[in-house]
LOSEPA-732632 format. One line per 10 residues: number of its first residue (from 1); their letters; for each residue y, x, z of C-alpha. Coordinates in nm, 3 decimals, padded with zeros to 5 digits, always signed. Last residue first. Layout:
residues N
NUM> a> Y,X,Z | ...
//
This chain:
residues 603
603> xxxxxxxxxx> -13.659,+11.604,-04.894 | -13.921,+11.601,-04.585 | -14.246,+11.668,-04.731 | -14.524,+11.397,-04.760 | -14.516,+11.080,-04.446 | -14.878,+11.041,-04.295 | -15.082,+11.275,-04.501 | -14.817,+11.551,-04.451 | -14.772,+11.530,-04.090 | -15.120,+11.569,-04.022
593> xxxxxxxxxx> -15.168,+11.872,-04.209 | -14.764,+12.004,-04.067 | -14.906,+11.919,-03.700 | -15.239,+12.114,-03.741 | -15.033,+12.439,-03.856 | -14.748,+12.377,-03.592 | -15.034,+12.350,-03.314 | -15.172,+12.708,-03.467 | -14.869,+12.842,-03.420 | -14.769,+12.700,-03.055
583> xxxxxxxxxx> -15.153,+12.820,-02.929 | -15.062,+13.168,-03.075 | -14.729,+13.185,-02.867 | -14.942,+13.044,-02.581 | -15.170,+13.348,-02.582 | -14.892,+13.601,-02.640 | -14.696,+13.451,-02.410 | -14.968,+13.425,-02.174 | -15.016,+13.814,-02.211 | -14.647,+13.916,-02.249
573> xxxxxxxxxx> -14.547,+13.836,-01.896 | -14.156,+13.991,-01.914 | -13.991,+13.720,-01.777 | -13.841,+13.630,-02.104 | -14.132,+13.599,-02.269 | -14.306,+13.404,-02.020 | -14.033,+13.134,-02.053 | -14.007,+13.159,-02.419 | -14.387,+13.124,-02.420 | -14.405,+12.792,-02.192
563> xxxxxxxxxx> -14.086,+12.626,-02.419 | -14.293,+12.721,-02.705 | -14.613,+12.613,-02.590 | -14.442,+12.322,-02.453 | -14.315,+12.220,-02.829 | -14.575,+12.277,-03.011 | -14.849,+12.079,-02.757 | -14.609,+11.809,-02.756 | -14.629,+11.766,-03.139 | -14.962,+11.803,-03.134
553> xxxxxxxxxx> -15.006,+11.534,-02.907 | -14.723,+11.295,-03.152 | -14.848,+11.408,-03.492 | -15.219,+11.239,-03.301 | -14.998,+10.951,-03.191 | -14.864,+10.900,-03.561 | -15.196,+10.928,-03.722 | -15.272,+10.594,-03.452 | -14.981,+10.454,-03.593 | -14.986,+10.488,-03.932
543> xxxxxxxxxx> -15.171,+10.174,-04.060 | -15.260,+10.227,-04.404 | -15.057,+10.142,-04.681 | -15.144,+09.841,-04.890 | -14.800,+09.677,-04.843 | -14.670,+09.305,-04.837 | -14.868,+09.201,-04.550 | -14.630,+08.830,-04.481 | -14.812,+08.631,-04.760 | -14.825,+08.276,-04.655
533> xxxxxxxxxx> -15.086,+08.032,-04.737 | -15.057,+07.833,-04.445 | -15.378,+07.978,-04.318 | -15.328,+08.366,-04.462 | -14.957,+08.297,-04.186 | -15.194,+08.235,-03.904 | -15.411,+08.498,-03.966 | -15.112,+08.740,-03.990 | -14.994,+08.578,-03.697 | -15.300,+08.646,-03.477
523> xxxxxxxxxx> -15.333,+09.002,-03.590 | -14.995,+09.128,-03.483 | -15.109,+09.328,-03.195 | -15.370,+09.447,-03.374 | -15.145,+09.682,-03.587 | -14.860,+09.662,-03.864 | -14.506,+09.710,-03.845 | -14.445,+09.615,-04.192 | -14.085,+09.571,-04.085 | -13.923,+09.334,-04.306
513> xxxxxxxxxx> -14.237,+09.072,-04.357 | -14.320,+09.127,-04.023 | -13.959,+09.049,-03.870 | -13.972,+08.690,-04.114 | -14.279,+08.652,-04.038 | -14.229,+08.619,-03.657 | -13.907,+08.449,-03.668 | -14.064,+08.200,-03.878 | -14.387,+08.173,-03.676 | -14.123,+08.137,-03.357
503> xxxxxxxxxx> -14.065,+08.336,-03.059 | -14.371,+08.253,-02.802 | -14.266,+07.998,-02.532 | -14.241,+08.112,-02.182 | -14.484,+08.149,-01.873 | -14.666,+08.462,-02.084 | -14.361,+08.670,-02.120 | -14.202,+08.589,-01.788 | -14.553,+08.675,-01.589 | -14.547,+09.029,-01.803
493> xxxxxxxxxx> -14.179,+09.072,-01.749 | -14.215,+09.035,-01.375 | -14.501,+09.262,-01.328 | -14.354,+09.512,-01.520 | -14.048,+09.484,-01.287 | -14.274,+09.470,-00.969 | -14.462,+09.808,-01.085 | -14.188,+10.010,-01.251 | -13.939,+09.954,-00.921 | -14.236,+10.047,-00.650
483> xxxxxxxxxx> -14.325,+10.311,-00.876 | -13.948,+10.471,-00.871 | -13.973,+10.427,-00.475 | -14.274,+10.598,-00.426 | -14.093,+10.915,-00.515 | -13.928,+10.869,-00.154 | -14.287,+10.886,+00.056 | -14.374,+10.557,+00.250 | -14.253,+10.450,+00.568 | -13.910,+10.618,+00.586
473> xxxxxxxxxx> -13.788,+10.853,+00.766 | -13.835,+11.175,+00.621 | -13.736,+11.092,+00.278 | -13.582,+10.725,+00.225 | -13.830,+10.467,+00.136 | -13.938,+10.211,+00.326 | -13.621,+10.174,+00.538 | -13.374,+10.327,+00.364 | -13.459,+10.091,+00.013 | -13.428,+09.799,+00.236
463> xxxxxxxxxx> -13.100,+09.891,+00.444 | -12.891,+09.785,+00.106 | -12.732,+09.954,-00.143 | -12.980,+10.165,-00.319 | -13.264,+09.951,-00.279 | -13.120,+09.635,-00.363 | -12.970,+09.780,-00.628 | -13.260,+09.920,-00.810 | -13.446,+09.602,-00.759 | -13.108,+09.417,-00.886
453> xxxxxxxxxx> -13.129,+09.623,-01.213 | -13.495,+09.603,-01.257 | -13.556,+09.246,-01.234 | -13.240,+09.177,-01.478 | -13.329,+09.423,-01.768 | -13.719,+09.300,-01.715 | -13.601,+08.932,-01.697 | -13.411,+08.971,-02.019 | -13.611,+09.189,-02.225 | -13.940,+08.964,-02.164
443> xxxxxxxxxx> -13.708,+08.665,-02.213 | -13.631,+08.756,-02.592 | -14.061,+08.780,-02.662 | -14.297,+09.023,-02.654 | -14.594,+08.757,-02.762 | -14.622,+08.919,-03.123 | -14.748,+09.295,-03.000 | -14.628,+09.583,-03.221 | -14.263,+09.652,-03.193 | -14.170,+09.421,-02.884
433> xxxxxxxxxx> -14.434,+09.733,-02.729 | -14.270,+10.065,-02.702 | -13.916,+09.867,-02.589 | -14.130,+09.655,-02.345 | -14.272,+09.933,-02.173 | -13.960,+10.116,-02.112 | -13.804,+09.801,-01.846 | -13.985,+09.907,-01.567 | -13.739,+10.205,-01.465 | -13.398,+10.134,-01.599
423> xxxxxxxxxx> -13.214,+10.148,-01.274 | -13.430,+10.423,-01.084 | -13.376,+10.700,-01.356 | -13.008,+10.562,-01.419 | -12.945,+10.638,-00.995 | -13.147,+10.942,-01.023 | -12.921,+11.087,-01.307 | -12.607,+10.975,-01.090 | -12.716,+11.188,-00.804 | -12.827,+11.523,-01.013
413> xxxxxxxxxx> -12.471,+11.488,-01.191 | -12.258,+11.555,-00.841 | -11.990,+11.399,-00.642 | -11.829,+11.118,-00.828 | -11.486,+10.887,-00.793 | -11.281,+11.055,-01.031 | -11.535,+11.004,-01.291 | -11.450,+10.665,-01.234 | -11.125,+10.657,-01.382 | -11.213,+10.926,-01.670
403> xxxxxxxxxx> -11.475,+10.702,-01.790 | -11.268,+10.343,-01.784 | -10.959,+10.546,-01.957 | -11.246,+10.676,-02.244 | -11.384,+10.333,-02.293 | -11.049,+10.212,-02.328 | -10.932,+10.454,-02.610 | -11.288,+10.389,-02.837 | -11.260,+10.027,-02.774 | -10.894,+10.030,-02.982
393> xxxxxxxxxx> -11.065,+10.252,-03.261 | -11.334,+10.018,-03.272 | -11.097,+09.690,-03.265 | -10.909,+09.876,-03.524 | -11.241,+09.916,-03.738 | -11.319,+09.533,-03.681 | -10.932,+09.448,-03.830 | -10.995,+09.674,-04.189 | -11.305,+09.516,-04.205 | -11.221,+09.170,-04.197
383> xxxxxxxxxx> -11.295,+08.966,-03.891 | -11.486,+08.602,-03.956 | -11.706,+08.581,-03.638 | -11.419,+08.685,-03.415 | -11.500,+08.619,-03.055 | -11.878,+08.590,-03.002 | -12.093,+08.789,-03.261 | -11.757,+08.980,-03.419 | -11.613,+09.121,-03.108 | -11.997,+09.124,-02.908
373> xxxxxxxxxx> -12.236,+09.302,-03.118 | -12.080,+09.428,-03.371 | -11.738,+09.556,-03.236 | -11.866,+09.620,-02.889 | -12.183,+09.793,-02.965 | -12.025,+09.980,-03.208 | -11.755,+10.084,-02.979 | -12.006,+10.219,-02.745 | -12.191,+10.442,-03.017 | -11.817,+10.564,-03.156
363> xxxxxxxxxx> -11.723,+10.622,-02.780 | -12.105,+10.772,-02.644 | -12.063,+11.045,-02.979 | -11.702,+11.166,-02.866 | -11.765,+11.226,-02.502 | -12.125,+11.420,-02.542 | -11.948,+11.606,-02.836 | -11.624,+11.672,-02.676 | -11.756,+11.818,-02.356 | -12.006,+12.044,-02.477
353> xxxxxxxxxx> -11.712,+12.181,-02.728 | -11.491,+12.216,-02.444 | -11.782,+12.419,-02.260 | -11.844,+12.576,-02.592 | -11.454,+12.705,-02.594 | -11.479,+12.798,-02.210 | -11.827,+13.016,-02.317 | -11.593,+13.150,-02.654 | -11.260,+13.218,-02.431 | -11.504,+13.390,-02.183
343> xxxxxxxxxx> -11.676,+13.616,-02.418 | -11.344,+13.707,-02.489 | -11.203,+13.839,-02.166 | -11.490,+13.934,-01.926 | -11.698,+13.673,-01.768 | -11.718,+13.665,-01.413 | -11.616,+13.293,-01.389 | -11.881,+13.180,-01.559 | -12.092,+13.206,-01.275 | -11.863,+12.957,-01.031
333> xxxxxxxxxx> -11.888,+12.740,-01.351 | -12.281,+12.734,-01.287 | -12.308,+12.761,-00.930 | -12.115,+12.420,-00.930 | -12.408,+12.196,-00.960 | -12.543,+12.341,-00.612 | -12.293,+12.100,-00.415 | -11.921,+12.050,-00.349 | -11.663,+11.783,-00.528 | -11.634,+11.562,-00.221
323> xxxxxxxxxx> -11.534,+11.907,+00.002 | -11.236,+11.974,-00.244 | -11.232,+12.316,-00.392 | -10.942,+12.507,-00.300 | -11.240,+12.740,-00.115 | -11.372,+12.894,-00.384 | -11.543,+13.208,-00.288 | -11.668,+13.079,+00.068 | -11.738,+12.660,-00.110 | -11.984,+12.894,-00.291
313> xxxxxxxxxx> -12.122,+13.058,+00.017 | -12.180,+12.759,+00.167 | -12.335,+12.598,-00.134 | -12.674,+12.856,-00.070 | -12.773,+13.180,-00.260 | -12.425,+13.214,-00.458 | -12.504,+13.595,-00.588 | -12.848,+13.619,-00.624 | -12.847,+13.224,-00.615 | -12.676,+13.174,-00.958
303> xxxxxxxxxx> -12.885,+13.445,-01.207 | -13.127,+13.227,-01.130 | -12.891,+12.907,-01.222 | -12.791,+13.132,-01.520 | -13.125,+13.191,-01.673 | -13.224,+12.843,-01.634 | -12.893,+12.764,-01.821 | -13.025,+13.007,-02.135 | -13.369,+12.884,-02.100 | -13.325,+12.499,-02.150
293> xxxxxxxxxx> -13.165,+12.568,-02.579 | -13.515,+12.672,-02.687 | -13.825,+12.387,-02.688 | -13.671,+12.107,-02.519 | -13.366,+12.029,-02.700 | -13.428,+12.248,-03.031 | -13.754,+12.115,-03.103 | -13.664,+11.747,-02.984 | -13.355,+11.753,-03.239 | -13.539,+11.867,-03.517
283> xxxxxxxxxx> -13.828,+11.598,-03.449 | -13.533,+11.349,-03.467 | -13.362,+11.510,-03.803 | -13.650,+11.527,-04.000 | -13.787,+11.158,-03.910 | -13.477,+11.024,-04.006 | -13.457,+11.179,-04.341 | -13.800,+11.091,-04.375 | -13.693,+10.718,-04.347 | -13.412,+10.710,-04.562
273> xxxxxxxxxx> -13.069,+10.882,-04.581 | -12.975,+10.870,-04.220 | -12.754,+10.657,-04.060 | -13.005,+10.423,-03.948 | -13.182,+10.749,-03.772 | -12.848,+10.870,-03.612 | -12.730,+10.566,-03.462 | -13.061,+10.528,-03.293 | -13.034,+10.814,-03.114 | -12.723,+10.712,-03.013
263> xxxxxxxxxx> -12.892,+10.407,-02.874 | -13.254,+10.327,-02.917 | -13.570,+10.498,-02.960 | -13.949,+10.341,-02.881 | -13.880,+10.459,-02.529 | -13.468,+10.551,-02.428 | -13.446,+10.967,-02.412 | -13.096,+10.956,-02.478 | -12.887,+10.712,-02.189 | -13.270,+10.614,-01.957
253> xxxxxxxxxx> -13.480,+10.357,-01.995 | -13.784,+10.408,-01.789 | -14.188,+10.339,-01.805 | -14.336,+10.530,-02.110 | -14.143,+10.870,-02.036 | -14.148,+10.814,-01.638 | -14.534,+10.740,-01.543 | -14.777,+11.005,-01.611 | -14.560,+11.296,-01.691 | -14.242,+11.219,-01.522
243> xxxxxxxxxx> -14.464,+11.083,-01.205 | -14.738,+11.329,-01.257 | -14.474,+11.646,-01.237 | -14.170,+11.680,-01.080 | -14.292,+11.419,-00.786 | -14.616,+11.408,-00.744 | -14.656,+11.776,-00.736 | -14.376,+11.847,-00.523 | -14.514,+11.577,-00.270 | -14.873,+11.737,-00.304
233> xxxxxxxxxx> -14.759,+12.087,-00.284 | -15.113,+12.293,-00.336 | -15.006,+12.254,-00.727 | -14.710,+12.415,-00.668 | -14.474,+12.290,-01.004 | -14.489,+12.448,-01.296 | -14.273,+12.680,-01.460 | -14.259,+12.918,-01.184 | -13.957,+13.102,-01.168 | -13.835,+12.941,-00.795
223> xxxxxxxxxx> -14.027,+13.132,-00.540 | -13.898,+13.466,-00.720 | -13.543,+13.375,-00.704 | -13.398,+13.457,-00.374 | -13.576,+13.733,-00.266 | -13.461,+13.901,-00.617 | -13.797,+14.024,-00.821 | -13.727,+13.808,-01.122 | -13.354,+13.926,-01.121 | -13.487,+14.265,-01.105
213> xxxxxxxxxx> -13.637,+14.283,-01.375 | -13.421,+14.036,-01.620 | -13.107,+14.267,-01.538 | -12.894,+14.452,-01.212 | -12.836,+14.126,-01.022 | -12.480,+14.251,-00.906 | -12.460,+14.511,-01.145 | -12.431,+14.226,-01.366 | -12.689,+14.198,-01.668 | -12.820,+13.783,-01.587
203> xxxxxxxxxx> -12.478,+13.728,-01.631 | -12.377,+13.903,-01.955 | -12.690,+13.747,-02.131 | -12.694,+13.418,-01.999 | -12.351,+13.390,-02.082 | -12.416,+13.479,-02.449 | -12.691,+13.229,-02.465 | -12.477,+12.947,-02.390 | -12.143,+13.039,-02.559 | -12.345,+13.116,-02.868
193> xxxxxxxxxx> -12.545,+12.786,-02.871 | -12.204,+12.579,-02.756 | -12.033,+12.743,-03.091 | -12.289,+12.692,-03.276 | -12.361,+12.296,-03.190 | -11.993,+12.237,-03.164 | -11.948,+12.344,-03.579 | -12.189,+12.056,-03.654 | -12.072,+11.835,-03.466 | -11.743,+11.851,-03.561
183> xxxxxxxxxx> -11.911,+11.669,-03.889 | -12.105,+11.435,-03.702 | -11.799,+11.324,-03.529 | -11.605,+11.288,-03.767 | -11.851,+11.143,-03.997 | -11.943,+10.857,-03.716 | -11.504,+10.754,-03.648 | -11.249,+10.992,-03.758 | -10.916,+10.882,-03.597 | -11.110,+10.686,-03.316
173> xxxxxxxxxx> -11.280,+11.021,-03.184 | -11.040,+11.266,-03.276 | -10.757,+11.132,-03.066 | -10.989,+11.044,-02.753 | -11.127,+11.395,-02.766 | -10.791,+11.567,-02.773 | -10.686,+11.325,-02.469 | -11.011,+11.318,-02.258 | -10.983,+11.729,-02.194 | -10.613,+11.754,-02.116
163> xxxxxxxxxx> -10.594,+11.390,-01.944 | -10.955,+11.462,-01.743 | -10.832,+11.798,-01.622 | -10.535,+11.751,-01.500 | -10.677,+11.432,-01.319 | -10.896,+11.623,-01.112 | -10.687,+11.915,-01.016 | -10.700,+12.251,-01.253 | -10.785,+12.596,-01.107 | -10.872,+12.748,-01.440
153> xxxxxxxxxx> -11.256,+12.837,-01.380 | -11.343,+12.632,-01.059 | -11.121,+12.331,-01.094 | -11.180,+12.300,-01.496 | -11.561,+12.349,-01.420 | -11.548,+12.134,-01.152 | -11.358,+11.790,-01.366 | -11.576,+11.895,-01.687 | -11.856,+11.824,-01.495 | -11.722,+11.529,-01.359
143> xxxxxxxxxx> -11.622,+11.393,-01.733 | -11.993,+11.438,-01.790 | -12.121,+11.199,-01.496 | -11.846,+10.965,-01.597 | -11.961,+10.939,-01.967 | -12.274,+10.820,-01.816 | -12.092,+10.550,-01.606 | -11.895,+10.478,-01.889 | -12.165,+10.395,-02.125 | -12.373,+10.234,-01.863
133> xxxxxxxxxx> -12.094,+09.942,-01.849 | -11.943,+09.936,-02.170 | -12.209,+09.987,-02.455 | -12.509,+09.930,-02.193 | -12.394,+09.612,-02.021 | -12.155,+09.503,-02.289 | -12.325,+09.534,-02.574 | -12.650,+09.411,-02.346 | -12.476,+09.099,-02.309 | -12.448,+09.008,-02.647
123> xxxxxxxxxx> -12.761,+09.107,-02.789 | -12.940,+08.907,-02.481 | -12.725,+08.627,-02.554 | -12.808,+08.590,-02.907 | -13.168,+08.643,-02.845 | -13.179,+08.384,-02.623 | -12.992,+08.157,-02.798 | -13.244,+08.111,-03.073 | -13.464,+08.422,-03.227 | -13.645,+08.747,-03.166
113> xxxxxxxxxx> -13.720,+09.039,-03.387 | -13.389,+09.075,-03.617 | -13.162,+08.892,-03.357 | -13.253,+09.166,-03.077 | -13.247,+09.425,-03.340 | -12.867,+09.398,-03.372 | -12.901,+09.559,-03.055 | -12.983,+09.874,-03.252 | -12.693,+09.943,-03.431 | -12.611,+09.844,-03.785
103> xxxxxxxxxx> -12.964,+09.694,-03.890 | -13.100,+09.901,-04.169 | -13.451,+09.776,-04.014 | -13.652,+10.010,-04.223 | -13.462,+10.257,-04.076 | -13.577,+10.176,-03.733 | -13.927,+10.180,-03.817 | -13.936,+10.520,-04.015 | -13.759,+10.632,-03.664 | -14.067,+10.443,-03.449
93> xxxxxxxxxx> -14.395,+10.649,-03.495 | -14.377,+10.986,-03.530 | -14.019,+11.074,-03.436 | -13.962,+10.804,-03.185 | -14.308,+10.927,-03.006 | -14.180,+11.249,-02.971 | -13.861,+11.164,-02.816 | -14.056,+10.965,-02.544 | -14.352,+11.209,-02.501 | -14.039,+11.504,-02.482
83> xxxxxxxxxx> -13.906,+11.244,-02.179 | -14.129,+11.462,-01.949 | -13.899,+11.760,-01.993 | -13.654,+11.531,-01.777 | -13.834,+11.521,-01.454 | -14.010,+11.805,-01.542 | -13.702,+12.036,-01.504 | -13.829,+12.058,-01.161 | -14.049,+12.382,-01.257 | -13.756,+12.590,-01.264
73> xxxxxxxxxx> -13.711,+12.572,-00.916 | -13.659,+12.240,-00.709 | -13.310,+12.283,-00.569 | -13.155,+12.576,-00.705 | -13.312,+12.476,-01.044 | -13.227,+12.130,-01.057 | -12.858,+12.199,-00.954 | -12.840,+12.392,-01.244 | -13.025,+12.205,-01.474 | -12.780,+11.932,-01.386
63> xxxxxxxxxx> -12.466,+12.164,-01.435 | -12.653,+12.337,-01.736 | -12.671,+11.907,-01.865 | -12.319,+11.820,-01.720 | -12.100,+11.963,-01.990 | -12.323,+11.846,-02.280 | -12.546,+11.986,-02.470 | -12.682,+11.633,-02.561 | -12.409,+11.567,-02.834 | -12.474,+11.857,-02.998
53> xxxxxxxxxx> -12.835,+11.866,-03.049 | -12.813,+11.521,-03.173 | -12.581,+11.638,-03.440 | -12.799,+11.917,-03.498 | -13.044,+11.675,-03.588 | -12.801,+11.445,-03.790 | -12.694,+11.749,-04.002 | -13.063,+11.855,-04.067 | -13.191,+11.497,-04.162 | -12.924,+11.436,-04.408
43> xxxxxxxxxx> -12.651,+11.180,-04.358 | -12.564,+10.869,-04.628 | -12.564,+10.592,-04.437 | -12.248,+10.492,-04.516 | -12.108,+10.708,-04.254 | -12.245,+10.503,-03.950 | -12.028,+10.372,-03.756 | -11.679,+10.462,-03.934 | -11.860,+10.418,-04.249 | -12.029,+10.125,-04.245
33> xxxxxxxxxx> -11.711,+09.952,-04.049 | -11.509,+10.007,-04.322 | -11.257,+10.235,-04.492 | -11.126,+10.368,-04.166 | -11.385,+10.656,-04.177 | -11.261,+10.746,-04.578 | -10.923,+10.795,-04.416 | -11.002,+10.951,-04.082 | -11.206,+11.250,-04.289 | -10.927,+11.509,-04.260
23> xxxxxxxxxx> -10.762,+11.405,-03.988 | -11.065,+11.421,-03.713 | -11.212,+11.770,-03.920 | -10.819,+11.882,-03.833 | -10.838,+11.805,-03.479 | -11.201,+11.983,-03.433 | -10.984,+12.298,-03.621 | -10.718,+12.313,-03.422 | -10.944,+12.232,-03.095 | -11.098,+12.584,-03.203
13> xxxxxxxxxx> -10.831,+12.749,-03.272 | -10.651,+12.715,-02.943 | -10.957,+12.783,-02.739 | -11.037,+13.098,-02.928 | -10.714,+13.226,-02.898 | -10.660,+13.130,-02.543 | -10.907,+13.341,-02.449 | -10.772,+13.653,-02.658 | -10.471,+13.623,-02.512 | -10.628,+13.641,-02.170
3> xxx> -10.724,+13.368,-01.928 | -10.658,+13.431,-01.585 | -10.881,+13.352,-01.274
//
């Protein structure tokens, strides 16, 4: 495939101008640590959503959505539109909570809530185990995507592809630190929109699937439109849709979408302005991420098996690709090759753009964790500023090397998004609760992270997980593995929580006092602290949390209604989308009352 003038143009401009942003604001990042984390915390709600927005495009997500759809229709997007309950929950309930922290990342929180050497270590390790280790491995999964769509669109080998695209985002990335990469945010999020929905549109209007009609009557395509899942398919059922639903949003850690909030996400909200400025720019982000930006891809991996119906015929069109690299993922770059000058060089330009976000916001978050939570916790208590940003910028370059490296190594994005799925499942429980119950204490993170990492492992890696659990053969059904891991890991942090000592009554206060989280759960040391003549309630306001639930269900009634409506919309069924259109507005009505009384108007 050859790139025209025109194509080049666009690409050529716009890493001139992400470069520039990098340059421009490295200065004032390099200031201090505050600033090259976290911008002084000084970002408004609508730049930090769209910044959020950004970052999860992503060049694996339409790969992943592709392979989803292909595989399990459009109705096995559950599996991650499931983790709207998560984000929702972090808007209504925990981002004013977070703020109220101002800790500089969220492991800090560890030393905030618990206390002693256990806390220490658990804030020190998990730097490492999520800021280096799951960092790169989820950095990996979108390296790989840019690894296919490089091979497939420009004919690039492996490593070509991860120097040209790492390098560029490397160099911005430690030059301009959190405002850099908010900032080039900001223009990625419209370019990747346009590229996105312009695809869809040119694709889905090829003689070769001759428009929306006849797309949704293709042979092909018509078992895989619905939106939910085949309710007379028990396994299918179980699977995309009461597990997620039921079990996965409350139950799993997972890169994004972590319970109670955490990570990049995380980032964002104790960057932000104050408290309403973080609860703007979350429920922003969970509009645009579940409601809108899905369709666009969904369109394309339709569009995808009228003219690729099966991998075989794929690996047929494109047959320098290596056999390691193969699977339904690749129907989306094999689409964008039809493109016609121009509306390429934009779609290849928001592919880059994906790419740079996704890469650009995991280094900053995954230096912070190293710099604060491990560099300056257990090697270099008394660093200056000006040394702690170069260990971030350092970080930021080996992160990236440790990415691309095993990036090389990968197949597809669906089988590393099962693998995290499995790995943190058990342990989301704990990060809802350590907010509002007392007894959640340093060793309930520690055995949970533990228990469910070597569960995970043992299953994946050994004959044990085969045995009971692989499809077909073994003795109970595959999605019963994910329970198996949630149930025995909960079980494991519960007995750890109650068999060891509670933290402190000074730690306690002390995080009360701060946090105001309020609640039952924290009863027994308010009592305790009215006894000793201690006053840890220093606010009249009303507990929020059970208002925040209710923003929360009409939240997720918004949001699906939308998604729902767009759907119907766009296949041409104008009486549910009607219905569910009207549903979605009255929701928003009922949402804004309830919103109001808890927090006022975002400013």
């Amino acid at each position: 495939m050859e790139l025209s003038t025109l194509d080049y143009g666009f690409i050529i401009v716009f890493f001139s101008t992400v470069l520039a942003i990098g340059v421009i604001v490295s200065k004032k990042s390099g200031k201090n640590t505050s600033e090259f984390f976290l911008s002084g915390r000084t970002m408004p709600w609508w730049l930090l959503g769209l910044s959020m927005v950004a970052t999860t495009f992503s060049t694996d997500t339409p790969n992943l959505v592709t392979d989803i759809v292909r595989t399990n229709g459009v109705s096995g997007n559950w599996v991650w539109w499931a983790f709207l309950i998560t984000g929702l929950l972090t808007v209504f309930v925990y981002a004013k909570l977070w703020r109220k922290s101002n800790v500089n990342t969220d492991l800090e929180f560890y030393e905030l809530r618990y206390g002693g050497a256990a806390a220490s270590f658990l804030r020190k390790f998990r730097a490492i185990y999520l800021g280096v280790i799951f960092n790169v491995i989820t950095m990996s999964a979108v390296t790989l995507a840019a690894i296919k769509i490089g091979g497939i669109m420009l004919g690039l080998e492996p490593w070509q592809t991860v120097i040209s695209a790492g390098l560029i985002t490397v160099i911005f990335s430690a030059l301009g630190g959190f405002k850099g990469v908010v900032y080039t945010d900001f223009l990625l999020f419209f370019v990747a929109m346009s590229g996105a929905i312009g695809a869809a549109y040119y694709l889905v209007n090829l003689p070769e699937v001759g428009g929306i009609a006849s797309l949704m009557a293709n042979e092909h395509v018509t078992d895989k439109l619905s939106i939910l899942p085949d309710f007379s398919n028990t396994q299918a059922l179980i699977t995309l849709f009461i597990i997620p639903l039921a079990v996965q949003w409350w139950s799993s850690w997972y890169p994004g979408a972590e319970p109670g909030g955490g990570g990049y996400i995380a980032q964002r909200m104790l960057a932000a302005k104050n408290e309403n400025h973080a609860i703007g720019a979350t429920f922003f982000f969970n509009i645009m991420h579940y409601a809108l930006r899905p369709w666009p891809w969904i369109l394309v991996a339709l569009a995808s098996l009228v003219i690729y119906p099966d991998v075989a015929s794929i690996q047929e069109a494109f047959p320098t690709i290596a056999d390691d690299k193969l699977g339904h993922d690749l129907a989306y770059s094999a689409m964008l090759t039809k493109l016609p000058s121009g509306l390429l060089g934009l779609v290849l330009a928001s592919l880059i753009a994906a790419y740079m976000s996704t890469i650009s916001t995991q280094l900053n978050w995954g230096s912070s964790y190293i710099v604060y939570d491990f560099y300056k916790q257990q090697i270099n208590p008394n660093a200056s500023e000006k040394r702690l940003v170069a260990v971030g910028r350092i970080s930021t370059v080996v992160l990236m090397v440790f990415s691309a490296a095993l990036a090389l190594l990968l197949q597809n994005a669906l089988q590393l998004f099962e693998v995290l799925l499995v790995f943190g499942a058990g342990t989301g429980l704990i990060f809802i609760l350590r907010w509002f119950w007392w007894r959640i204490n340093a060793w309930s993170e520690i055995t949970a992270m533990f228990a469910s990492g070597i569960i995970s492992l043992l299953l994946k890696l050994t004959p044990v997980g085969p045995f009971f659990f692989a499809p077909g053969t073994g003795i109970f059904p595959d999605w019963s593995e994910y329970i198996f891991v949630v149930v025995i890991t909960t079980a494991i942090w519960m007995a750890a929580t109650f068999l060891t000592q509670p933290e402190s009554k000074e730690v306690l206060r002390s995080f009360y006092m701060k946090i105001q989280p309020g609640g039952p759960g924290w009863a027994k040391v308010i009592r305790e602290a009215e006894k000793d003549q201690q006053k840890i309630v220093t606010t009249d306001e009303k507990w929020s949390v059970p208002s925040g639930i209710t923003a929360m269900l009409l939240g997720c009634v918004l949001i699906y209604t939308i998604m729902f409506s767009t759907g119907y919309w766009i296949y041409g069924k104008y009486v549910p989308a009607i219905v569910l259109t009207t549903i979605a507005v009255i929701s928003g009505f009922l949402l804004t009352r309830v919103w109001n009384r808890m927090k006022g108007t975002i400013l």
